[in-house]
C-alpha positions as CSV (number, residue, x, y, z in Angstrom):
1,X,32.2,34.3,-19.3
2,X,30.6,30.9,-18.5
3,X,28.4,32.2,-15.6
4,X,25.5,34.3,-15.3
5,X,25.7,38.0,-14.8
6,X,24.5,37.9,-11.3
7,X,27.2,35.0,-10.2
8,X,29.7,37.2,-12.0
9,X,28.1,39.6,-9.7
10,X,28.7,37.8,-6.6
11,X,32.2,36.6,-6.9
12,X,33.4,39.8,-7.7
13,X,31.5,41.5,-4.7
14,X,33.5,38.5,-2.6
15,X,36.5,39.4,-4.2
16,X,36.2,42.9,-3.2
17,X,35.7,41.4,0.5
18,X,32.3,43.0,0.4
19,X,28.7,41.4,1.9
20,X,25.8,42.0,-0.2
21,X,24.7,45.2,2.3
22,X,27.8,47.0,1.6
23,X,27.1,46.5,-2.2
24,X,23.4,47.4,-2.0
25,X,23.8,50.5,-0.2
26,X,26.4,52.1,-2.8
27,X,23.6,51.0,-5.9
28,X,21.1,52.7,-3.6
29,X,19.3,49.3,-3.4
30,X,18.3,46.8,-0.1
31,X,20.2,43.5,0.2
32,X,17.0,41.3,-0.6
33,X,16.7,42.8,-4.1
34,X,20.8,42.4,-4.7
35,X,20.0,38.8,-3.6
36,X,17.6,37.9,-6.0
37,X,20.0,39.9,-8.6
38,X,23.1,37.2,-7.6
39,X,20.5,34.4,-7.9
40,X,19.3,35.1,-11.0
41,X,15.4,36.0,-10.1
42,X,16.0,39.6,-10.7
43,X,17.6,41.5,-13.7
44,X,19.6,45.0,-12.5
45,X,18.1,47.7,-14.2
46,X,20.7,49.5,-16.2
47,X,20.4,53.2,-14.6
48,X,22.9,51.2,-12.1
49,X,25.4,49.8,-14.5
50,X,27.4,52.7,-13.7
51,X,27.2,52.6,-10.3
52,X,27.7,49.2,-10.0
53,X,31.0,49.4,-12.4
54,X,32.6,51.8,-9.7
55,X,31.4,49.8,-6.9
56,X,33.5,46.8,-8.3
57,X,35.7,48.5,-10.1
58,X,35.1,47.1,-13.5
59,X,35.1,48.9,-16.8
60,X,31.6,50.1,-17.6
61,X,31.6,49.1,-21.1
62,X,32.7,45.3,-20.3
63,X,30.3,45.7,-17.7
64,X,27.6,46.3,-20.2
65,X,29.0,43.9,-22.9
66,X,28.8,41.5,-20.1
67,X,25.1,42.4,-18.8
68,X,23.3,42.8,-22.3
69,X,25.0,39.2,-23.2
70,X,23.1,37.5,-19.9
71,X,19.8,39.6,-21.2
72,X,20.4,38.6,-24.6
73,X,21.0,34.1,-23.2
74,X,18.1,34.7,-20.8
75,X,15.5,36.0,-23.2
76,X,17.1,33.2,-26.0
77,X,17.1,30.4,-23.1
78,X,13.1,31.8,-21.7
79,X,11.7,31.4,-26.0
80,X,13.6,27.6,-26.0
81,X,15.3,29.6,-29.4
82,X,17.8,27.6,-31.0
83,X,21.9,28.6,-31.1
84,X,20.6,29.4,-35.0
85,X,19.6,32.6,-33.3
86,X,22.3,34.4,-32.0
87,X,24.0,33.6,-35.6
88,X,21.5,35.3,-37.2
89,X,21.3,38.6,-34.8
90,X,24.9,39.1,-35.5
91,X,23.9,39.5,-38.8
92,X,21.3,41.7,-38.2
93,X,23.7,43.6,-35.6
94,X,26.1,43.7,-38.6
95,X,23.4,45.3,-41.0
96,X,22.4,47.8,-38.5
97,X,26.0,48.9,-38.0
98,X,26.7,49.1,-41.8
99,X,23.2,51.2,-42.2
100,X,23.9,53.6,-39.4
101,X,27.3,54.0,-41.1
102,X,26.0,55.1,-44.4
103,X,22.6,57.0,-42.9
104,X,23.9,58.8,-40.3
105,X,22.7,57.9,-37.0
106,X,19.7,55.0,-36.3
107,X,17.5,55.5,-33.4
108,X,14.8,52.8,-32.2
């Protein structure tokens, strides 16, 4: 995906043939907010990740992949951090998996 969540948002809303009202009312939201969602001025809050995988008919776990990656660029691109960084959370992501593996279950 070279595109940020909320344009991925928006083309596949026009794919659907739907206007930003008809999205909005089935993620119990107004159009101005899903606006400033497709523009990028506005994060969706997760509690509507589901709703907004049935609304465009997307898997909800791509649907999240695809979300926490944009949260992940935009809080990488807002510090100025360095590509360096996302190297060296996949490590981290690595040792967390292999530690919950061997410890049972890790909660934050």
């Amino acid at each position: 995906m070279k595109e940020s969540f909320g344009h991925f948002l928006r083309k596949n809303r026009k794919d659907l043939g739907m206007n930003q009202t008809q999205l909005a009312v089935k993620l119990h939201m107004d159009a101005a907010k899903l606006s400033k969602i497709e523009n990028g001025k506005m994060i969706i809050d997760e509690p509507r990740l589901e709703l907004l995988s049935k609304a465009i008919n997307i898997d909800l776990q791509k649907l999240k992949t695809m979300y926490y990656g944009d949260c992940v660029a935009r809080t990488l691109y807002k510090n100025r951090c360095s590509n360096e960084t996302l190297n060296i959370a996949e490590e981290i992501l690595e040792y967390y998996k292999t530690n919950n593996a061997k410890q049972g279950n890790l909660t934050f």
